[in-house]
C-alpha positions as CSV (number, residue, x, y, z in Angstrom):
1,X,-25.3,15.7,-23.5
2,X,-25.7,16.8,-26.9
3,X,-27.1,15.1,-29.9
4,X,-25.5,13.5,-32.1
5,X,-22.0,13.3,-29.7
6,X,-20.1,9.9,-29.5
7,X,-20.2,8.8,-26.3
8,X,-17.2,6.4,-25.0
9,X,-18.3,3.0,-23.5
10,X,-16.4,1.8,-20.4
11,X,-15.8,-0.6,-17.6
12,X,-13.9,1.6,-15.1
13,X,-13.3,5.7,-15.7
14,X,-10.2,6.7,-13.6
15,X,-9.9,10.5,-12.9
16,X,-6.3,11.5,-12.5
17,X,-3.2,10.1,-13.9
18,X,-0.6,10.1,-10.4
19,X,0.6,7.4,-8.6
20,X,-3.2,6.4,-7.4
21,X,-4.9,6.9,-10.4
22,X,-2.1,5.0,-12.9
23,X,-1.9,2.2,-9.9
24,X,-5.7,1.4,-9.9
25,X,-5.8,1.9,-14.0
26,X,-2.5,-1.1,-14.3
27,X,-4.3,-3.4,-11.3
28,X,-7.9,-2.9,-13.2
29,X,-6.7,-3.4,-16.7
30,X,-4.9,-6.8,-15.3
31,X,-7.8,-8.0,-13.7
32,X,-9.2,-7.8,-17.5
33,X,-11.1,-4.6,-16.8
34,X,-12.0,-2.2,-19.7
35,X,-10.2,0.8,-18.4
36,X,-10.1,4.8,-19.5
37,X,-7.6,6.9,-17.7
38,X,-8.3,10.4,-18.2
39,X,-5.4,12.9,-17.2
40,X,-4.6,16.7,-18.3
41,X,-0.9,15.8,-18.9
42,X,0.2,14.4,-22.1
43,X,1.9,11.2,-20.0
44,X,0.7,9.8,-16.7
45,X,2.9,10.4,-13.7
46,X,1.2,13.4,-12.2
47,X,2.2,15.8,-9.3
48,X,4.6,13.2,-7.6
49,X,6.3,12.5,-10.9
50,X,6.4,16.2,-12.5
51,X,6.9,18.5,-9.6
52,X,7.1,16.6,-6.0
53,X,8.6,13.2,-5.4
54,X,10.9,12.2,-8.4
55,X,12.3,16.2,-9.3
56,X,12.9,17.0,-5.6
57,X,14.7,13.7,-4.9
58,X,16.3,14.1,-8.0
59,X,17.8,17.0,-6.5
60,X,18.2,15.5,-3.0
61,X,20.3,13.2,-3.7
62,X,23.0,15.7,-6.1
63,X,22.6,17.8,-2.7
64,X,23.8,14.5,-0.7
65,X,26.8,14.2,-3.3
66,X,27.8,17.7,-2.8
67,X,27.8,16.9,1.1
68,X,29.6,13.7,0.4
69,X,32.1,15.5,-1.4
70,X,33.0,17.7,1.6
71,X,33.2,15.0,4.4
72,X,35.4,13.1,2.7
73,X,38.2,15.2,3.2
74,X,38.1,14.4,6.7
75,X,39.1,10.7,5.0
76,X,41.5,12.1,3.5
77,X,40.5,12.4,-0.3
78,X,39.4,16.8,-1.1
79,X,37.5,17.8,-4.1
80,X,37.5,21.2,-5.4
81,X,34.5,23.1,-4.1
82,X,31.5,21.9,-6.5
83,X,31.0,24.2,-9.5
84,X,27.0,24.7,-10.5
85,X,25.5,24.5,-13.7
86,X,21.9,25.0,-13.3
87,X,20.6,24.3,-16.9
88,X,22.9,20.9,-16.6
89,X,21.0,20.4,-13.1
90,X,17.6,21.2,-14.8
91,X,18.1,19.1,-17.8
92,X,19.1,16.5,-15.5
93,X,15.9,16.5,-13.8
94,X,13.8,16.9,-16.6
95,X,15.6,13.7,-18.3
96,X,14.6,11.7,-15.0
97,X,11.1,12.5,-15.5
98,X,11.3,12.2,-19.2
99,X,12.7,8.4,-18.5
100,X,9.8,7.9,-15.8
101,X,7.3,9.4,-17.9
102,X,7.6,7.4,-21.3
103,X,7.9,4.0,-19.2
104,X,4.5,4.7,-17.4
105,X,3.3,5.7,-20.7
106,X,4.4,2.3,-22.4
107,X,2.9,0.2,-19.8
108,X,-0.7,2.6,-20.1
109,X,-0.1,1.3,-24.4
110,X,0.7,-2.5,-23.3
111,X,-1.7,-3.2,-21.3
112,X,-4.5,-1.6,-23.6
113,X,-5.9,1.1,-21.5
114,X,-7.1,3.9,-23.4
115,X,-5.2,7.1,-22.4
116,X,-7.4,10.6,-22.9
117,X,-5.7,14.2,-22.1
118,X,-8.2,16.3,-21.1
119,X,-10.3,17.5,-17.6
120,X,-13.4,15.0,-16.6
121,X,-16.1,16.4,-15.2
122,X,-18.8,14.1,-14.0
123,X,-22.9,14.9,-15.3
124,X,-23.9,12.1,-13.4
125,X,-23.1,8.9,-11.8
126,X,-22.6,7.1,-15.0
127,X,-21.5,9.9,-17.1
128,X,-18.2,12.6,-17.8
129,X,-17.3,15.1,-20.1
130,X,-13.9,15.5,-21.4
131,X,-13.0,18.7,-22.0
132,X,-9.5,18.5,-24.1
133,X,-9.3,20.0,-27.8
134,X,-12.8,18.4,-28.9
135,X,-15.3,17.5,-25.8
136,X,-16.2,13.6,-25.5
137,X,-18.6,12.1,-23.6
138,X,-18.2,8.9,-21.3
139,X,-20.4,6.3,-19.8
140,X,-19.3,4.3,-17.3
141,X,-20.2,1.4,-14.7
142,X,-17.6,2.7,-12.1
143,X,-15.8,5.4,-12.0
144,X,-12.4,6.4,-9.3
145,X,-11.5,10.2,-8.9
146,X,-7.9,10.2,-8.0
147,X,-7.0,14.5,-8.8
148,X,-4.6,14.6,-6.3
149,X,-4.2,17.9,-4.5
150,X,-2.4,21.3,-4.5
151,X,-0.2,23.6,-2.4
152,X,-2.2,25.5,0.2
153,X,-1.7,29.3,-0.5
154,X,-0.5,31.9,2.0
155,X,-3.7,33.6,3.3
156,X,-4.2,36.5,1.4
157,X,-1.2,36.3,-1.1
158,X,-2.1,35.5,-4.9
159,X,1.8,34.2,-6.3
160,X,1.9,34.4,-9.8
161,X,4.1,31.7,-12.3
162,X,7.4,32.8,-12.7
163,X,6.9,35.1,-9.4
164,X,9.1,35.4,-6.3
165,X,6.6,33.9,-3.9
166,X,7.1,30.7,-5.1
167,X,4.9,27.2,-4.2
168,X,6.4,23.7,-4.2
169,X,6.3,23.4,-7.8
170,X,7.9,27.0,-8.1
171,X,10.5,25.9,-6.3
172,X,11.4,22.8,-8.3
173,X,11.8,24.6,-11.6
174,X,14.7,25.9,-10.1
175,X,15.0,29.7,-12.4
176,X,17.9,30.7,-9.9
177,X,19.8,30.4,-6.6
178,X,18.5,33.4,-4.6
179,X,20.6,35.0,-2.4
180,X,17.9,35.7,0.3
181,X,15.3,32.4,0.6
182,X,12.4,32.7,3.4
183,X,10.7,29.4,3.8
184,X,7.4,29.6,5.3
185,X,6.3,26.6,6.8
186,X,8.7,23.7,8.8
187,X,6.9,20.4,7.7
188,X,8.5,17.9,5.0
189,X,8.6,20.2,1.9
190,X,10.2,22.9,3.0
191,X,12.9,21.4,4.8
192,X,13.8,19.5,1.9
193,X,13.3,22.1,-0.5
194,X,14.8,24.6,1.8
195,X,18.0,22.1,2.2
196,X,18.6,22.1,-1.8
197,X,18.4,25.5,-2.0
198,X,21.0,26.4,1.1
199,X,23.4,23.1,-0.6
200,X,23.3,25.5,-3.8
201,X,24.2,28.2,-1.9
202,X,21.3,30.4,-1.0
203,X,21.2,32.1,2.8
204,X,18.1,30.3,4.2
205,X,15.7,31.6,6.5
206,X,13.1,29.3,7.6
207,X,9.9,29.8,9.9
208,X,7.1,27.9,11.6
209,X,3.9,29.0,12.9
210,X,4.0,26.9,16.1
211,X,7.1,25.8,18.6
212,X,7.7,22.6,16.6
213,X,9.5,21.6,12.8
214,X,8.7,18.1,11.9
215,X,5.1,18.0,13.9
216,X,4.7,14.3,14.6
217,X,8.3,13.2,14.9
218,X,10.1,12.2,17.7
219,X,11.9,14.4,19.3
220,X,15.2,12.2,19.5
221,X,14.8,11.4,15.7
222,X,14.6,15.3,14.7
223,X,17.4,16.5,17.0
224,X,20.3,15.4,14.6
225,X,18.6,16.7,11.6
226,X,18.0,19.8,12.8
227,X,21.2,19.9,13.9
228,X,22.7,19.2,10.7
229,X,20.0,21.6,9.1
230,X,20.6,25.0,11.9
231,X,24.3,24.4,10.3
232,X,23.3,24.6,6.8
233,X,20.5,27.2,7.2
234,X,21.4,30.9,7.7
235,X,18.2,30.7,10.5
236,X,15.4,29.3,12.5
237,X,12.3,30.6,14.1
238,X,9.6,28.8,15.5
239,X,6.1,30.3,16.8
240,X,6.6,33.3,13.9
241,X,3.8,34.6,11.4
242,X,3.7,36.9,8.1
243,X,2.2,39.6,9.4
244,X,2.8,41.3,5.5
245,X,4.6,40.3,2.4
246,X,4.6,42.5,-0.7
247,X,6.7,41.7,-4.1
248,X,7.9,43.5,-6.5
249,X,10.3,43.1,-10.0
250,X,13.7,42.7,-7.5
251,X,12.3,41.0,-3.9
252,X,9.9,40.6,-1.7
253,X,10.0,42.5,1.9
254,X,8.5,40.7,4.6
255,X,6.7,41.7,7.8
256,X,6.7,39.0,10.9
257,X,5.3,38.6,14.3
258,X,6.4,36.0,17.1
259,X,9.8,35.2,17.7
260,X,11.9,36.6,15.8
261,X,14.4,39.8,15.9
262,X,14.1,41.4,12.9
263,X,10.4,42.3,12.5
264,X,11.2,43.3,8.9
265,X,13.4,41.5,5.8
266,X,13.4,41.7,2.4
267,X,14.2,38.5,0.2
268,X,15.0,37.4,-3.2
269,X,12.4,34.5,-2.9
270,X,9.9,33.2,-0.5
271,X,8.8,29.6,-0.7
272,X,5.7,28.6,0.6
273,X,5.2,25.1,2.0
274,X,1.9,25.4,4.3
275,X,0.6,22.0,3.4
276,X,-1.9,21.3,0.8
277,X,-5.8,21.6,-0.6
278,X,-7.3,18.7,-2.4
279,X,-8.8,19.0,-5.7
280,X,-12.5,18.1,-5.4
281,X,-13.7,21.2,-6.6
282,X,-14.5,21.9,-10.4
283,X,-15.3,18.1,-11.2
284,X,-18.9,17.9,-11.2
285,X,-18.9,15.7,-7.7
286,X,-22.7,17.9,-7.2
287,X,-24.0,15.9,-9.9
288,X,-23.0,12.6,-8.2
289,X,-23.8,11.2,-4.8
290,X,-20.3,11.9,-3.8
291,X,-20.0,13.6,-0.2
292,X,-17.0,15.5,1.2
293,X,-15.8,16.9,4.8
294,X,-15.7,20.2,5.5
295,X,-12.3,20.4,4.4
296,X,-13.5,19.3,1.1
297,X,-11.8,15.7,1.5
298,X,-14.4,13.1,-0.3
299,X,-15.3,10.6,2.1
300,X,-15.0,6.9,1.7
301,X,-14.9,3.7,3.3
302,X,-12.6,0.7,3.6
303,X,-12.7,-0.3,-0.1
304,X,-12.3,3.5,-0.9
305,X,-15.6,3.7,-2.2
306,X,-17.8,7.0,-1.6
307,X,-21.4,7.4,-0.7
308,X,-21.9,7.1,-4.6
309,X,-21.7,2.8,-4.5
310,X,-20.6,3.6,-8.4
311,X,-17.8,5.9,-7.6
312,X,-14.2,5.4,-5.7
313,X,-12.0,8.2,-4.2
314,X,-8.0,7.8,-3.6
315,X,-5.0,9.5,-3.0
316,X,-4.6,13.3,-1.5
317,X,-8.6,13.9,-2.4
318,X,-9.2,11.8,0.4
319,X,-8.6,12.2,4.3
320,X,-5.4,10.7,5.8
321,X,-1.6,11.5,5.0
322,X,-0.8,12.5,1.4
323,X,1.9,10.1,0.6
324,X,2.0,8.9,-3.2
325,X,2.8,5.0,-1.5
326,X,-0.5,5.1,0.2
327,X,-2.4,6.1,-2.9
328,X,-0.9,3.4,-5.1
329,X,-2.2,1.0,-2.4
330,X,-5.5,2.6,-2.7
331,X,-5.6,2.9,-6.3
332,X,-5.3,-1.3,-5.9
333,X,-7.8,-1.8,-3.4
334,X,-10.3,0.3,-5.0
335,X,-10.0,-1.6,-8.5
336,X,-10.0,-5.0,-6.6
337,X,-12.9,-4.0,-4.9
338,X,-14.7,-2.8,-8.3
339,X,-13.6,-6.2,-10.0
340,X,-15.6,-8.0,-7.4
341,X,-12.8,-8.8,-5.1
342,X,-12.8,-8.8,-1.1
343,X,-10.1,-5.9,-1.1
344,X,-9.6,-3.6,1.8
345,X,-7.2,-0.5,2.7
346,X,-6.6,-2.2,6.1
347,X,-2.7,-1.4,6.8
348,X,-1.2,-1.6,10.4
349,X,1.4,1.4,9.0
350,X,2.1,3.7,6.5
351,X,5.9,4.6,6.2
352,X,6.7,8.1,6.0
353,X,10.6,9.6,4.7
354,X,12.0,12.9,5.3
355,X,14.9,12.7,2.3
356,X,17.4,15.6,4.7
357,X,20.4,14.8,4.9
358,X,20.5,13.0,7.2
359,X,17.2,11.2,6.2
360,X,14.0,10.2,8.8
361,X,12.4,7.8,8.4
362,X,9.1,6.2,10.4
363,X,6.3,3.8,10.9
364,X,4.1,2.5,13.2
365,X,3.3,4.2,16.5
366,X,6.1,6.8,17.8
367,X,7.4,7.8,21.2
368,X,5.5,10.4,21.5
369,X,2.1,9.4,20.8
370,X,2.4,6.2,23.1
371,X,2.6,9.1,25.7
372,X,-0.2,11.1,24.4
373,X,-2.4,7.9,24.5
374,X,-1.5,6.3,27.4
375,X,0.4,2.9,25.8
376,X,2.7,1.0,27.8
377,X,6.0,0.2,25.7
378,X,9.0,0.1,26.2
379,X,11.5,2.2,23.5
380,X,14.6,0.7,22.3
381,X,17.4,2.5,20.8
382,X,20.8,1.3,19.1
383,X,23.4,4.5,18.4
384,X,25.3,4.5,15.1
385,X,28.1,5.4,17.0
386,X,28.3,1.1,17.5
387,X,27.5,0.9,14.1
388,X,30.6,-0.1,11.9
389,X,29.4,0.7,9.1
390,X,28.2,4.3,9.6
391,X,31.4,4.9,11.4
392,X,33.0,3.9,8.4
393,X,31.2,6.1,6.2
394,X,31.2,8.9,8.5
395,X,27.9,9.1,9.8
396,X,27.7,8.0,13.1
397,X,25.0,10.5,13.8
398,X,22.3,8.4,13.2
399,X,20.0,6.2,15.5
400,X,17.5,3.4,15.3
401,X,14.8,3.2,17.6
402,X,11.9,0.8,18.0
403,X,8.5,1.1,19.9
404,X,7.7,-2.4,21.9
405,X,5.0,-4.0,23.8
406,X,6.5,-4.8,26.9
407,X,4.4,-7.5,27.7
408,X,3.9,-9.2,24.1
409,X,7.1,-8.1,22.7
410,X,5.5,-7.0,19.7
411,X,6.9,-3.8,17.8
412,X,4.9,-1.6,17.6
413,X,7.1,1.4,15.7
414,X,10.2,2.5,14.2
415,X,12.4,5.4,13.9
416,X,15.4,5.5,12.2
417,X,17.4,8.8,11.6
418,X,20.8,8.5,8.9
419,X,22.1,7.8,6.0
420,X,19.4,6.2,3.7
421,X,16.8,5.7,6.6
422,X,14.2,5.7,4.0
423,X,15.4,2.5,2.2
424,X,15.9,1.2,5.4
425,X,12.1,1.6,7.1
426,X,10.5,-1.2,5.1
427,X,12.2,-3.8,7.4
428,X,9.7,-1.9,10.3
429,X,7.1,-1.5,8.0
430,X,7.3,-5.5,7.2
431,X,7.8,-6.6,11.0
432,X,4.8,-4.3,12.0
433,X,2.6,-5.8,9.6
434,X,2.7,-8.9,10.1
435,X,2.8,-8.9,13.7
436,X,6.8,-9.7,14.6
437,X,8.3,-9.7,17.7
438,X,11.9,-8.0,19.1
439,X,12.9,-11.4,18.8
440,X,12.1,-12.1,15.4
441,X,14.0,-9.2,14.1
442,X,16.9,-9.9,16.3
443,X,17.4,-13.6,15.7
444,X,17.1,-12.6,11.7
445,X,20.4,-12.3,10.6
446,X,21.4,-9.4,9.1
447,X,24.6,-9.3,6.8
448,X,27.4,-7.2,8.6
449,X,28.7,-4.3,8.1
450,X,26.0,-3.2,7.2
451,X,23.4,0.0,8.7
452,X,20.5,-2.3,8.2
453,X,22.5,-4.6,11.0
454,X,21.1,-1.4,13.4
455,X,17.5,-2.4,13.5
456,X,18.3,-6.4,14.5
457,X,20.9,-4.2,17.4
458,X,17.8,-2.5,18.3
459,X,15.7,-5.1,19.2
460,X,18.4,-6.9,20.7
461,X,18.6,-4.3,23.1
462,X,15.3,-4.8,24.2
463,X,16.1,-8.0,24.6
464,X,19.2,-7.3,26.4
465,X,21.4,-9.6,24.0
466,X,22.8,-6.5,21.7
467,X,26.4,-7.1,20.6
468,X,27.5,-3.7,20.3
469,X,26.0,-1.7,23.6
470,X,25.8,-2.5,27.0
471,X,22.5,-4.5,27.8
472,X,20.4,-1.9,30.0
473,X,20.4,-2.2,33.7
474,X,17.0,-3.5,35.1
C-alpha cells in the first residue's frame, strides 16, 4: 500500500456483482452488515444477466413464439411466415437487461451498499486493491469472491471479438443470421443457442465429442427434444472432433474426425460451447490462504468458506454445477454464516432447465444414475398424451416422470419434458426437500386442466390410483 492512499473501511468485501455476489451483498446488507460490492460493470447483474441467462431466454422464448405461430395452423388460425428484424430483436434484448439492470442497481442504492466499478485484487487477507480509473484500497473483516467463470476455449484456437468463431457471449450479440452454423459441443448452451439460431433461419450443424447430447439426462426425457431439435437442425454427429479450424474475413473451414461424412466444411460461424473455466486467476488468491483444486475451483466447505476462515467462495469459482440459482443460495449462506448465523448450503436438489423447445427440466436423482449406483426405485411416468391440457395446446409430446423409493415411497427425482417444464420443476424440487411421499403429491389437489395436474398423475401411478392411464399390472 502506498502512503498517503485512503483506504476504505468495511464489514463484508464481495468480489463479483452476478447472481451470487448481488445475493450475499442484499442478504448481508439486511442482516445490518456494512457491505462493499465491487464489480467491473457499471450495474450488477453480471454474466447471467448481460450475456447468459436473461439475453438467451430473452431470445428463447421469441423462438417459442415463432414455433407457436406455425403449430397453430394445425388449429386452424395461419400467420404469415415471421419477418426478422434483428436490431428490433437486439434492442429488445438489450431493453430486458437494461430493465433488470437499473432494478438491481436501485436495490444496491436502497439498501446502502456501497457499489465500486473496478477489478479487486486481494494483498492479503484483510486487504484489496481496486483497480478502476483511480486505485483504492480496502480493509476488510471478511471478504466473498464470487467472479463467476468464463467459456472454455477450443484447444488451440484464439477467437477474437467480433470474429466468426464465436463463444457464448459471441453468440448472444447476435451481428447476423449465418447461413452455415457449426456448434461444437452438445451440452445446455449450445443446444439452446444452436435452437435460436436454426428458429432464425440458419442451417445448423451440431457435434459432440462423445456418443451422448445432454450428458446426465435421462434418456426418455432427451428423446423428444432431440426429436424436435434433428427436425430443426440441418445435422447431428456424436463421437466427432476438430481435427482443424482456420478463419478468415468470409468463413471458417473446418476439419473433423469421428463420425461424420464430410471430413471437411466450411461455415459462416462456429459457436463454441465446451463448458466453462472459472475465474480464480488474476485476483491475488496467492496472497491469501485461499486453496484451489487442480482445476482451479477454490475449495470450501459447508458455509462456503475457504481455507482462509476470513474469506468465502460462491457461484461458478467453486466446484459443483454452475447454475446462477445455486449461487444466489450460496451468496445467502455464506453472508449468514459471516453474520454469525448457523447457515449451511445443505440442499437435497438443485433444479436444472434446458429452455428447448420443448423444455427439460430435472431434480433430484435420475433414472439413470439409480442404475449406476445400485438404488432400488421404482420410476413413474404419466404421458401428456392423457394430459388435457397439453392436448389442447398441442403438445402432447411431453412426459412427467418421478424417481421413488419403493419401500418408503419417498420421491426421490423428477423429470419432466414440455411445454414450460422449467416453471413446472419446483413442485419436485419442493416435494424432494422436504421429504414428501407419492402420496402426498397425489392427494394434493392440483387445479385441472392444467400441465402441472401431470406430476400429481405421476405419482398416482405409482400408486396405481391415476385417473387418466391404466394402473400398471403387478
Amino acid at each position: 500500500m502506498v502512503m498517503g492512499e485512503f483506504t476504505q473501511e468495511t464489514d463484508l468485501l464481495v468480489i463479483g456483482g452476478g447472481p451470487g455476489g448481488y445475493a450475499a451483498a442484499f442478504r448481508a446488507a439486511d442482516l445490518g452488515l456494512d457491505v462493499t460490492l465491487v464489480e467491473m460493470a457499471p450495474e450488477p447483474g453480471g454474466v447471467c444477466l448481460y450475456t447468459g441467462c436473461i439475453p438467451s431466454k430473452t431470445l428463447l422464448y421469441v423462438t417459442e413464439l415463432m414455433h407457436d405461430a406455425r403449430r397453430s395452423s394445425g388449429m386452424g388460425i395461419t400467420f404469415e411466415e415471421p419477418k426478422i428484424d434483428l436490431g428490433m430483436l437486439r434492442a429488445w434484448k438489450n431493453t430486458v437487461i437494461g430493465k433488470l439492470a437499473k432494478g438491481l442497481s436501485g436495490l444496491v442504492q436502497r439498501r446502502g451498499i456501497l457499489y465500486i466499478r473496478g477489478k479487486a485484487t486481494f494483498e492479503d487477507s484483510n486487504h484489496a486493491r481496486v483497480q478502476n480509473g483511480a486505485s483504492s484500497h480496502i480493509r476488510f473483516k471478511h471478504a466473498i469472491i464470487a467472479t463467476g467463470s468464463r467459456p472454455r476455449p477450443l484447444a488451440g484456437v484464439a477467437g477474437k471479438a467480433g470474429g466468426r468463431i464465436m463463444d457464448s457471449t459471441g453468440a448472444l450479440e447476435l451481428t447476423d443470421i449465418p447461413k452455415r452454423l457449426l456448434v461444437v459441443g452438445g451440452g445446455f448452451v449450445g443446444l439452446e443457442l444452436g435452437s435460436v439460431y436454426a428458429s432464425l433461419g440458419s442451417k445448423v450443424s451440431l457435434i459432440e465429442g462423445n456418443g451422448q447430447f445432454m450428458h446426465g439426462i435421462d434418456s426418455d426425457l432427451s428423446r423428444p427434444v432431440l426429436d424436435r431439435l434433428k427436425e430443426l437442425f440441418d445435422s447431428f454427429h456424436y463421437n466427432t472432433q476438430i481435427e482443424s479450424i482456420q478463419e478468415d474475413e468470409s468463413g471458417v473451414d473446418v476439419t473433423f474426425q469421428g463420425d461424420i461424412p464430410s471430413k471437411s466444411q466450411r461455415f459462416d460461424r462456429v459457436l463454441v460451447s465446451i463448458g466453462r473455466l472459472p475465474n480464480s486467476e488474476g485476483i491475488g488468491l496467492e496472497n491469501t490462504g485461499v486453496k484451489t483444486d487442480e482445476q482451479g475451483f477454490i475449495l470450501t466447505d459447508r458455509q462456503r468458506r475457504t481455507s482462509d476462515e476470513k474469506i468465502f467462495a460462491i457461484g461458478d469459482v467453486t466446484d459443483g454445477a454452475m447454475l446462477a440459482h445455486k449461487a444466489m443460495h450460496e451468496g445467502k449462506v455464506a453472508a449468514e454464516a459471516i453474520a454469525g448465523m448457523a447457515s449451511f448450503f445443505d440442499f437435497q436438489t438443485i433444479p436444472a432447465v434446458l429452455y428447448t423447445d420443448p423444455q427439460i427440466a430435472v431434480c433430484g436423482l435420475s433414472e439413470e444414475a439409480a442404475k449406476k449406483r445400485g438404488i432400488k426405485i421404482k420410476v413413474s411416468r404419466f404421458p401428456w398424451a392423457a394430459s388435457g391440457r397439453a392436448v389442447s395446446m398441442g403438445v402432447s409430446a411431453g412426459m412427467t416422470k418421478m424417481i421413488i423409493d419403493p419401500d418408503t415411497q419417498r420421491v426421490l427425482g423428477v423429470g419432466i419434458v414440455g411445454r414450460d417444464a422449467g416453471e413446472m420443476i419446483a413442485e419436485g424440487v419442493l416435494a424432494i426437500e422436504m421429504g414428501a411421499l407419492a402420496e402426498d403429491v397425489s392427494l394434493s389437489i392440483h387445479p385441472h386442466p392444467t400441465l402441472s395436474e401431470a406430476e400429481e398423475e405421476a405419482a398416482g401411478a405409482f400408486l396405481g390410483s391415476s385417473t387418466h392411464i391404466l394402473p400398471q399390472k403387478k
